[in-house]
C-alpha positions in Angstrom: 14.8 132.3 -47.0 18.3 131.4 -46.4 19.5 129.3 -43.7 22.0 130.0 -40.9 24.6 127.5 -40.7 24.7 125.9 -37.4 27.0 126.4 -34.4 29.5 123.9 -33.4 28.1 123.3 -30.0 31.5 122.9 -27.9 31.8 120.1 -25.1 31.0 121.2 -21.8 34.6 121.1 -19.9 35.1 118.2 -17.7 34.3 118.0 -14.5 37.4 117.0 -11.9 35.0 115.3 -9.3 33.6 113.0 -11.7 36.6 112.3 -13.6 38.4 111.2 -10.5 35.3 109.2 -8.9 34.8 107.6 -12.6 38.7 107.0 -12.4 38.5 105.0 -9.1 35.6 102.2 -10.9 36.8 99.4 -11.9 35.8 97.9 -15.5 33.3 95.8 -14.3 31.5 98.7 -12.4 31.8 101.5 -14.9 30.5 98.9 -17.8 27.3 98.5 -15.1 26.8 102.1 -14.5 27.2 102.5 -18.4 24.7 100.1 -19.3 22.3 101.4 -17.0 22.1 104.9 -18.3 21.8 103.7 -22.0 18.7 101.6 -20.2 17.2 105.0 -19.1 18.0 107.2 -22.1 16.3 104.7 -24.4 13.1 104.3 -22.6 13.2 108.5 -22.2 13.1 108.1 -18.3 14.8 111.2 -18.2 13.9 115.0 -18.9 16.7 117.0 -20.9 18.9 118.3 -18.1 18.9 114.9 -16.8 19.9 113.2 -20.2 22.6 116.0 -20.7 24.2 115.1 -17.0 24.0 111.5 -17.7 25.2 111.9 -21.4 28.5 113.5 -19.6 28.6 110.7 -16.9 28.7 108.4 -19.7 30.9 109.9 -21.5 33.9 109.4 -18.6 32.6 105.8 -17.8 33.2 105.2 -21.8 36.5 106.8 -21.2 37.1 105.0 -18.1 36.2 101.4 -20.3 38.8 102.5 -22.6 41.7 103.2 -20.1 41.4 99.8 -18.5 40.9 98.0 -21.6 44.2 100.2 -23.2 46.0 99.0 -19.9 44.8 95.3 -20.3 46.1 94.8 -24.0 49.4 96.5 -22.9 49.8 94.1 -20.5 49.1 91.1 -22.7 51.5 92.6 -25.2 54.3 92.6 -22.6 53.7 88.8 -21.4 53.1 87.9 -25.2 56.6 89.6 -25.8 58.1 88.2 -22.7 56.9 84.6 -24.0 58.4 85.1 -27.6 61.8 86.3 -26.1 61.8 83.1 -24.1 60.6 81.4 -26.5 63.1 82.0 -28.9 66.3 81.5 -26.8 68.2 78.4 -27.1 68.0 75.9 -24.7 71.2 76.2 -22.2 70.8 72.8 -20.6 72.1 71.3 -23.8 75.5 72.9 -24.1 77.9 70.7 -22.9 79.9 73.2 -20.8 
C-alpha cells in the first residue's frame, strides 16, 4: 500500500475580538494567561476543542509577548543611541568663547 501524503492543515484565520482583547494585556498579564494554559495543556485538563481554542489564545498572547518585548528593545536602542550621541560630543564648557 502506498501512502497519501498529508495535507498542510492551514491556520484557522484570526479572530478580531481576541486579537484586540489580547492587544489591550499588558506583558505581565498575557505572560500569566500564557503560563496558565501551557499548565492545563500539559496535565490534559482539556478535551480537543478546548486545546484547539486555547492553542489559538496562546498563539496571540505569544504574539502579544513579542510586540511588547519588540517595543521594549526599540526603546532601549533609542536611549542607548541617545546616550552614545551625547556621549560622544565634546564638552562645550571648556571652550574659552
Amino acid at each position: 500500500m502506498s501512502k497519501q501524503p498529508r495535507k498542510s492543515v492551514s491556520k484557522p484565520p484570526a479572530d478580531p475580538a481576541l486579537d484586540a482583547e489580547v492587544a489591550a494585556m499588558s506583558y505581565e498579564e498575557a505572560i500569566e494567561e500564557l503560563e496558565a494554559i501551557i499548565d492545563r495543556m500539559e496535565k490534559g485538563e482539556t478535551v480537543l476543542e478546548d486545546s484547539l481554542r486555547e492553542y489559538a489564545r496562546g498563539d496571540a498572547l505569544v504574539r502579544r509577548c513579542r510586540q511588547v518585548l519588540d517595543s521594549a528593545e526599540q526603546r532601549i536602542e533609542a536611549i542607548s543611541g541617545q546616550q552614545l550621541d551625547a556621549d560622544a560630543k565634546p564638552a562645550q564648557a571648556d571652550a574659552p568663547f
